[in-house]
MARVOKE-197869 format. One record per residue (C-alpha): x, y negated, z negated; residue in one letter. Coordinates in steps of 0.5 Angstrom, whole numbers, plus 500, padded with zeros to 3 digits. Example, Ala and Ser with C-alpha at 12.3 -4.5 7.8 and 13.67 -1.06 7.14 Angstrom:
! MARVOKE-197869
525509484a527502486s
***
This chain:
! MARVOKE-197869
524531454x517529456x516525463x510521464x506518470x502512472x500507477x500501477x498495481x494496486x491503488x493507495x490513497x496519496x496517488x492523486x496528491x502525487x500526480x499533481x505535485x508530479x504535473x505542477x513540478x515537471x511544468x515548473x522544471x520547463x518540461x512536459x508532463x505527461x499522463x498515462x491512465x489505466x497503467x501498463x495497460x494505458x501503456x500498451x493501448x497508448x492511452x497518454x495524454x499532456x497532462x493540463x492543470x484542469x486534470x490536477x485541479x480539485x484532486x488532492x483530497x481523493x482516494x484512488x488514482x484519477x488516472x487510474x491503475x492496472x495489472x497486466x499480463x501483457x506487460x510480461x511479453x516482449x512484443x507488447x512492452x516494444x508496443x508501449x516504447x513505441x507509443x513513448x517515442x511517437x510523443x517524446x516521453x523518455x522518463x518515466x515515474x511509476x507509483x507503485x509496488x515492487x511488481x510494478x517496478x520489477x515490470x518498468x526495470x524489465x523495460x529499461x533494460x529492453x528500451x533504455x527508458x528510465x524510471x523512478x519508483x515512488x513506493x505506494x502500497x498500503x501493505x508497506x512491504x517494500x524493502x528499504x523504505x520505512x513508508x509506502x504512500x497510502x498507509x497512514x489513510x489505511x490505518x486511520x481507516x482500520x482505527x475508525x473501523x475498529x473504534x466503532x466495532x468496539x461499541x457494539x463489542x461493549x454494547x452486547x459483549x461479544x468478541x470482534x475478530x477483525x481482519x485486515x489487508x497487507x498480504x504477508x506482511x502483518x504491519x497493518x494488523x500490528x500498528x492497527x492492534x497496538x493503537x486501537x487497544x486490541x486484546x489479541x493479535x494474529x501476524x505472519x512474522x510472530x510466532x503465536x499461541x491459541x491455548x495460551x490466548x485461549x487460557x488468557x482470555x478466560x481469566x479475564x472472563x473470570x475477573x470482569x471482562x465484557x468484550x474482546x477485539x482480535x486483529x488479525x493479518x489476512x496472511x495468518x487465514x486464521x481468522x475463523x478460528x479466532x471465531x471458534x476460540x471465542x466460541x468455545x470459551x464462551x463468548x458470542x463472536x463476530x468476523x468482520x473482514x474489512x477488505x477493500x475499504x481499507x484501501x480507499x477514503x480521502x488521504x490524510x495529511x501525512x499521505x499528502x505530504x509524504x506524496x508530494x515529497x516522494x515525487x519530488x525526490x522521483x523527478x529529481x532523481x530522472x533529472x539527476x541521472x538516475x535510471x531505474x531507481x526507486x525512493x525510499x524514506x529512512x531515518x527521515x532522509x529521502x534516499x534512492x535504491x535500484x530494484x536489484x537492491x530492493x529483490x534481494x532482501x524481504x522487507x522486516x517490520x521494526x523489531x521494536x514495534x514487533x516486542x511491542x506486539x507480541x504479548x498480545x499474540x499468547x
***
């Protein structure tokens, strides 16, 4: 029985920690692991190696993913994905573990029904909005990255009290802007999933003007593509103001502890879940239990940030 890795979509730091628990835990088990590099696209092109232990060595502390991801349109033709299977047969690989989003995964359950190949999703997007799962790998390093970003704009911030509007990734979903807003001590905050208000920002901010503050910091999800006109706002009542959009530093840097451990454990439970059986299932964490769902079941809703953490933000958003 040989079992396979990849990464797909979009890298998150936590991948290379994955892959090596994934190649020291498949090896302990006593069977082959296997390494696809450049993801469907590595599939098609049989670009799938045995994975040796000097590929894993000295990766854990490393961004991105040292066998590298892709997107693929090829993927979504049938004569392309009877192209991977048939690389998979030649070398005896007959599972699969994807580190992925819900594309990926809806990308390897189309296979599985085409081939009977099974898989196992490990949830790995810094955007964390997969449905069912409270974590994705990559999101604690995205915060810490956005946290230090934010901590020294606000130097500048204070230094020539200018107001930052800072924008950050997470496509639809504002839960980076949201944690990243509440924990770096923003005074306004822009997400897809609260209702906000510019007029009473805008009212809120110049009593604060009159009653002695030098510096403001909005947060703002790229979803909302409001980030100019926070600018404008700043502008208009005063106060010289800058854009930063982070963009894709959010996605890289060394991953943190959390990431790592959360990695190791994801995999684990993916392995296992191949080992166990299961066929097309992704793992997911909530309510600190490693758990497994099928992709139907992760389509079929759309992920929701904790209502909690949503009141917690909202007096920020007015």
């Amino acid at each position: 029985m040989g079992f396979a890795i990849m990464c797909s979509g979009g890298d998150a730091a936590g991948m290379n920690p994955a892959i090596k628990r994934f190649v020291e835990y498949v090896d302990e088990l006593g069977y082959q692991p296997w390494l696809i590099y450049d993801g469907l696209e590595g599939l098609i092109d049989d670009r799938i190696e045995k994975a040796k232990f000097s590929d894993i060595s000295g990766i854990i502390h490393r961004g991105g993913t040292v066998i590298r991801t892709s997107r693929s349109k090829r993927f979504f033709e049938y004569e392309w994905r009877k192209v991977a299977y048939d690389n998979l047969m030649r070398k005896g690989i007959n599972k699969l573990v994807v580190l992925g989003g819900d594309g990926s995964f809806r990308a390897l359950n189309q296979f599985y029904h085409d081939f009977d190949i099974p898989f196992a999703g490990v949830p790995s997007t810094i955007d964390n909005d997969i449905y069912g799962t409270e974590y994705c790998l990559g999101v604690d390093t995205a915060l810490n990255v956005i946290r230090t970003s934010i901590d020294e704009i606000r130097d500048t911030a204070y230094s020539f009290k200018r107001a930052f509007v800072v924008e950050v990734m997470g496509r639809d979903c504002g839960y980076l802007a949201l944690i990243s807003a509440l924990t770096s001590g923003a005074e306004a905050l822009l997400i897809p999933e609260l209702d906000y208000d510019l007029v009473a920002m805008e009212e809120r901010f110049r009593r604060q003007l009159h009653e002695g503050r030098g510096y403001f910091i909005a947060v703002v999800a790229e979803g909302v593509k409001k980030s100019h006109e926070m600018v404008e706002l700043f502008e208009r009542i005063g106060v010289e103001s800058r854009l930063t959009v982070l963009g894709h530093i959010q996605r890289g840097g060394s991953p943190t502890v959390t990431d790592r451990l959360m990695a190791f454990e994801f995999t684990t439970a993916a392995v296992d879940a191949l080992v166990a059986g299961h066929v097309n299932s992704v793992v997911v964490y909530r309510n600190g239990v490693y758990d497994y769902v099928t992709i139907e079941e992760i389509n079929a809703q759309k992920y929701q940030i904790d209502p909690d953490l949503l009141a917690l933000g909202a007096k920020l958003t007015r």
